[in-house]
N, C-alpha and C positions, 0 to 999 in steps of 0.2 A: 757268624761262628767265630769264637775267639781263637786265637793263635794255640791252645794249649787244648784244643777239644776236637774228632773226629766230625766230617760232614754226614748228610742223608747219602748212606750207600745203599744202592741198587741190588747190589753183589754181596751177597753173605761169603763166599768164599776169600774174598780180600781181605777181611778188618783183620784178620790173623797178621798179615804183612802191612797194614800201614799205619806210619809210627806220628806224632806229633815231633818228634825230633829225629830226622834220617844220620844213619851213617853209611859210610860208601857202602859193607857187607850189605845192608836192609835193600838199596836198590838195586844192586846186584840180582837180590837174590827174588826184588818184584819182577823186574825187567825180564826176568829167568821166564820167569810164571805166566806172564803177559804172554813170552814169546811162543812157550810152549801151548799157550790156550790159543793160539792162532788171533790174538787183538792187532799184530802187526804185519797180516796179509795184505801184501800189496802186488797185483796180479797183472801184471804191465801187458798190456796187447802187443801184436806182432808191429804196430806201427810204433812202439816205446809208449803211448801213453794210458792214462786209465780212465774207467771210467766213473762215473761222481759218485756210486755205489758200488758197493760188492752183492746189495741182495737181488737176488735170483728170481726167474718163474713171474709168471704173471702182474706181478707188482710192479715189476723194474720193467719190464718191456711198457705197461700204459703212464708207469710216474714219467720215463724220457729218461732215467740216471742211469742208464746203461749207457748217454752217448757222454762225449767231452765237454767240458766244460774251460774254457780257456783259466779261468781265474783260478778253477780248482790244482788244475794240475801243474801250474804253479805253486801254490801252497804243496802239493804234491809232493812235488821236484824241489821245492827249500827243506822241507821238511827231511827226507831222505839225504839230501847232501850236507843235513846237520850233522844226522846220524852217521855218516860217515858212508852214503849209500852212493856213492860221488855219479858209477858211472850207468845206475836207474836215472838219476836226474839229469843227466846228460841225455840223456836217450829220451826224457819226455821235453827238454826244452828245444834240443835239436827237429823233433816231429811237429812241435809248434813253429815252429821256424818255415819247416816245410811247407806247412799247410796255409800260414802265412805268404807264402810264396808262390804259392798254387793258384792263391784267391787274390793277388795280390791287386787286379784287375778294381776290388772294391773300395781298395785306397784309391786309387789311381783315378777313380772318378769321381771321388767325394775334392779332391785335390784340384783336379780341373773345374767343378763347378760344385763350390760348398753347399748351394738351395740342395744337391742332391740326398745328405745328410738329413734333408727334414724328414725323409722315408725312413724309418728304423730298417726295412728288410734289406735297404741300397747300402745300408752300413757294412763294414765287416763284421760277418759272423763268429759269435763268442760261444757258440754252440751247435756243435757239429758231430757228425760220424765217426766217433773213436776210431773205428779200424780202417776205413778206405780212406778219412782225412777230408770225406766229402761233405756237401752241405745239404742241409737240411729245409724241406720247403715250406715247413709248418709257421704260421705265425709268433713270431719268439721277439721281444725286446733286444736288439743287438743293438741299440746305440748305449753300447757300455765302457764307456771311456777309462774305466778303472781296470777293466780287464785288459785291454791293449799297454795298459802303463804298467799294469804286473807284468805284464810278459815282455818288455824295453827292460824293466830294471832288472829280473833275473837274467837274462840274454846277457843281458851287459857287464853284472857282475861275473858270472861263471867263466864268460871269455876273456875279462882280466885278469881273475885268478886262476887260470889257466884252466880252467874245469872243460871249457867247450876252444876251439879251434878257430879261429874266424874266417871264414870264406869269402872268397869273391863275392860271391850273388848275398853275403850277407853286410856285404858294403852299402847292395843295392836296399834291401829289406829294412834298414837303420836308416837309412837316407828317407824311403817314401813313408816310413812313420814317424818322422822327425815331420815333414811337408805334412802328412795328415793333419797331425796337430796342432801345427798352424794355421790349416784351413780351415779346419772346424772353429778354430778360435776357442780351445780346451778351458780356460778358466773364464769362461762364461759361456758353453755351452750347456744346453740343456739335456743331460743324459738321464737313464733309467738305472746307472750306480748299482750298486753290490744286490741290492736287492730287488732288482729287475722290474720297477715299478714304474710306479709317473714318471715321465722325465721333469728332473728340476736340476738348478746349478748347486751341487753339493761337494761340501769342501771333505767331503772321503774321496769323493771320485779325480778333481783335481790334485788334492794331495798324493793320489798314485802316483797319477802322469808327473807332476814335481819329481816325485823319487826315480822314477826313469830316465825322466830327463837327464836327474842329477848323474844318477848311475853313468848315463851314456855321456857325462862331460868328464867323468873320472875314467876312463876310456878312452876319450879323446886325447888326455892327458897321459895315457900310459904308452910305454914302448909298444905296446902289440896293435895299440887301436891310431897312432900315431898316422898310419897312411889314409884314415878316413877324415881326416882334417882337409884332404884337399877336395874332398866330396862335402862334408857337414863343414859347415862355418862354424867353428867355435861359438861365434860372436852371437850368432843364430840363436845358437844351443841357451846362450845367458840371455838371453833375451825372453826367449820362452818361460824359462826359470820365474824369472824374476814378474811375468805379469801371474804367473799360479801363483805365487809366493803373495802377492800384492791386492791377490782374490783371497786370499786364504784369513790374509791379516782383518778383513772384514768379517769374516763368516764366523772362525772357531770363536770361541770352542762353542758353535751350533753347527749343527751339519748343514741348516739351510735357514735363510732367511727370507721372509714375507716377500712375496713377488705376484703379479698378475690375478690379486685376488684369492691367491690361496696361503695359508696359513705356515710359518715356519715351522720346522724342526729344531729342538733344542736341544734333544738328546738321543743319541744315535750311537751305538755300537760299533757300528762302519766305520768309526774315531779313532776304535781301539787300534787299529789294522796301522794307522800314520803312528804309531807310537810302539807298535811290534807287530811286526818285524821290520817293518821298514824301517822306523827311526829318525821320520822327519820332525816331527815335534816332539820334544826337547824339555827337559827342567819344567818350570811351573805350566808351563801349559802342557804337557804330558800327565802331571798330576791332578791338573784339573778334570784331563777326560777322564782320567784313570777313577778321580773321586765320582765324576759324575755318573760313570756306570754302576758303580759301587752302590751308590745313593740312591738310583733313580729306577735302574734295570733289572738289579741281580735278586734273584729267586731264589729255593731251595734246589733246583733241579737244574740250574741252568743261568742261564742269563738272556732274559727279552731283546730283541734286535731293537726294539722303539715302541714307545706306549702308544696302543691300541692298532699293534701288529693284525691283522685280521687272517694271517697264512698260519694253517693250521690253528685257528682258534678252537675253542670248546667244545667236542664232540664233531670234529673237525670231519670224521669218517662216517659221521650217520647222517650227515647231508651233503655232502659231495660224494661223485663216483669216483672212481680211480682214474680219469683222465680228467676230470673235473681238479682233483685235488692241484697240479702242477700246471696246468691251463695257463698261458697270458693273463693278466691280474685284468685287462679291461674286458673280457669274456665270461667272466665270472664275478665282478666287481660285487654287483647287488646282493648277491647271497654270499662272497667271502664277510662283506661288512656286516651282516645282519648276526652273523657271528663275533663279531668284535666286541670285545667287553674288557674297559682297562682292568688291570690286575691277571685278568686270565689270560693273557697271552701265551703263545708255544714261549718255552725256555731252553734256547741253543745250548750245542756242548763244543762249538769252535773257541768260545772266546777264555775260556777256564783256563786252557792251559798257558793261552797268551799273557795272559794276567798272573802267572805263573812265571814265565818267564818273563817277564816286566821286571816284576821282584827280585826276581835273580840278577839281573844285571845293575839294579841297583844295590842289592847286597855285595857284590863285584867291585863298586865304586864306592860305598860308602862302610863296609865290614858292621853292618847296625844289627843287632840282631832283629831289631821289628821288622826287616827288611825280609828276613830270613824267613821268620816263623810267618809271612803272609805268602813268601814265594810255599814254604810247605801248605799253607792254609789251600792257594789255589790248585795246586798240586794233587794234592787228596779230594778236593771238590771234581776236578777232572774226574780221578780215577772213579770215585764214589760215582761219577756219570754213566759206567761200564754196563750194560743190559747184566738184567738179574736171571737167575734161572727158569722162568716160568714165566718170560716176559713175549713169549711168542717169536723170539729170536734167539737164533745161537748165543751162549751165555760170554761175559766179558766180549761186547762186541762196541763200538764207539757208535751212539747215534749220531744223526742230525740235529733232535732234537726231543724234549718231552712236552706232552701237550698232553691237556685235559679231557678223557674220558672216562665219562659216566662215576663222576665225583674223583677219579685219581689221574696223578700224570704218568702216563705210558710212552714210549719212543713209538715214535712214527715207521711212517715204510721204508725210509729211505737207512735205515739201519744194515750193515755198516755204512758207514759218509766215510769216505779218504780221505775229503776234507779233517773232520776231528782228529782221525789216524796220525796226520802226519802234524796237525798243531801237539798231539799229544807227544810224538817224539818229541818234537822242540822242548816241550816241556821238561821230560826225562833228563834230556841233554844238559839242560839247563841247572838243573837238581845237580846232575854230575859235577858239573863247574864248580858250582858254591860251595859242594863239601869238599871237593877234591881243594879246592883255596885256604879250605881251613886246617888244612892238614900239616904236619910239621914236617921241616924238611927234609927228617931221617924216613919218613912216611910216603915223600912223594916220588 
């Protein structure tokens, strides 16, 4: 789609409001429309945090998106504290914290004896009980090391910029995740990563734990985190740093390479995530992931997590059952693959608005208008992603994802995802910045 032309919308009630060139009024007055259509319901549980769907009734109770998701509610809680929703995101990072602290028992033995990590169930749990904070017995991929590092770097940032408090017992909580990750031996551990699969050494999931890290040494370095200097070694901390950094310098821009017989990945969406929000990779190697999802991944509906994704492949719903569909990927392996067919892949809607704001913060540093007209291009791809009226879901709702049935792409069950909800704020936010920068100074 060129910069000067509207994307595939879902939603006929939008193309009224979106422009190929915004000015503040225009988002104002979408942002308006959005909020009044209920796209930015976010229904926080009695514990502060939410769960990986908003949809209801028999769906959400066999997919599991009724419970937590650690990586989500992160994205969650950034998303919301872009927006200005400071003290929502405080209340979903602070119940991870807890529940972290509750369980803390499963660090605590992976630390004394690392062989106990080769059990995924012995790991800490990345998927749990939204509301009692408890865990869950079902078979689920938990050695996800991206998830434990999402939740270090937002932790760390919010309690530097004053957003969260730091506690006693969270002296303790940053010390034995700091010793986890040691133990495991984080950049070359073998995890199951963002998309809960094989475990392989993948430079999305190390690139987390990096920006955690990182986060938690600019922390160490601030007045407020200054007393956990004599619990965490500094020295520790660059230590760790620097062997992910050193894994990393191998890998990108592939998510994984050739190991024990099975085949790399070269293109992975998971990339996008070290380049926004996080922001660890940087100038040309940012633009190279950025080109390579571009090139390699992106669809009319969405954008492919990785060629020859087999979750939710083509007519995903007429051969799996509804506990089938979200199953452990090794329970299901032979019939998710038998559906696999490059090109037809599910097309996500998290990564649109990322790529959106990517844009934006380079229009911020560089004032180019190409910069500009692709942060709108992703921008309207997002919204254009918003369920249609007749799509079997409440209308302007953010999926998961579109996938192929019976010759068209339709959003799946997991419709709303909080996950896209709250990339989509970031998105919005971001739009705000760039126009509000071009504005003159009798205007601002």
């Amino acid at each position: 789609m060129s910069g000067n032309a509207l994307p595939l919308i879902h939603n006929s009630s939008l193309t009224p409001l979106l422009r190929c060139e915004y000015q503040l009024e225009d988002l104002r007055a979408l942002r308006s429309f959005l909020d009044h259509a209920g796209t930015f319901c976010f229904d926080a549980l009695g514990t502060g945090l939410y769960s990986a769907s908003a949809a209801s009734g028999a769906t959400a109770e066999s997919s599991g998106y009724k419970h937590a998701w650690v990586r989500d509610n992160v994205y969650i809680a950034y998303g919301l504290r872009v927006d200005g929703q400071v003290e929502a995101a405080k209340a979903a990072v602070l119940a991870l914290a807890r529940y972290f602290l509750m369980h803390q028992q499963r660090f605590l033995e992976v630390i004394a004896s690392p062989s106990v990590g080769a059990d995924k169930m012995l790991r800490p749990h990345v998927r749990f009980d939204a509301e009692t904070l408890g865990e869950l017995t079902e078979e689920w991929e938990h050695a996800q090391n991206d998830a434990l590092g999402y939740f270090l770097w937002i932790f760390c940032l919010m309690i530097r910029r004053g957003d969260c408090e730091l506690a006693p017992d969270h002296d303790h909580l940053l010390n034995f995740m700091t010793q986890y990750f040691a133990a495991i031996q984080y950049w070359h551990d073998e995890d199951s990563g963002h998309w809960e699969e094989d475990r392989k050494v993948s430079a999305s999931s190390i690139g987390v734990v990096v920006s955690g890290l990182r986060e938690l040494q600019e922390l160490l370095r601030s007045p407020t985190g200054s007393r956990l200097s004599r619990l965490i070694q500094p020295a520790r901390v660059e230590w760790l740093v620097t062997q992910g950094r050193r894994t990393l310098a191998k890998i990108l821009p592939a998510e994984s390479l050739p190991s024990h017989g099975r085949s790399g990945r070269r293109h992975d969406a998971a990339l996008l995530f070290l380049v926004e929000p996080l922001r660890l990779v940087e100038g040309a190697s940012a633009l190279q992931i950025v080109r390579d999802i571009r090139e390699q991944l992106q669809g009319d509906h969405g954008i492919r997590r990785y060629k020859g994704d087999s979750y939710w492949g083509a007519n995903y719903r007429s051969h799996l059952t509804a506990d089938q569909r979200t199953a452990s990927l090794n329970s299901v392996r032979k019939l998710r693959e038998s559906l696999s067919h490059d090109g037809l892949e599910a097309q996500w809607c998290i990564f649109d608005p990322l790529l959106s704001a990517f844009y934006g913060r380079m229009y911020l540093r560089s004032g180019s208008g190409e910069h500009l007209a692709q942060q709108i291009m992703y921008l309207n791809r997002s919204l254009g992603q918003l369920t249609g009226e007749d799509c079997g879901f409440p209308s302007l709702r953010c999926p998961e994802l579109y996938f192929l049935e019976q010759g068209r792409y339709v959003p799946n069950d997991h419709t709303p995802l909080l996950w896209t909800q709250a990339n989509l704020l970031v998105a919005l936010n971001a739009m705000e910045d760039s126009l509000r920068s071009g504005r003159s100074e009798g205007e601002a």
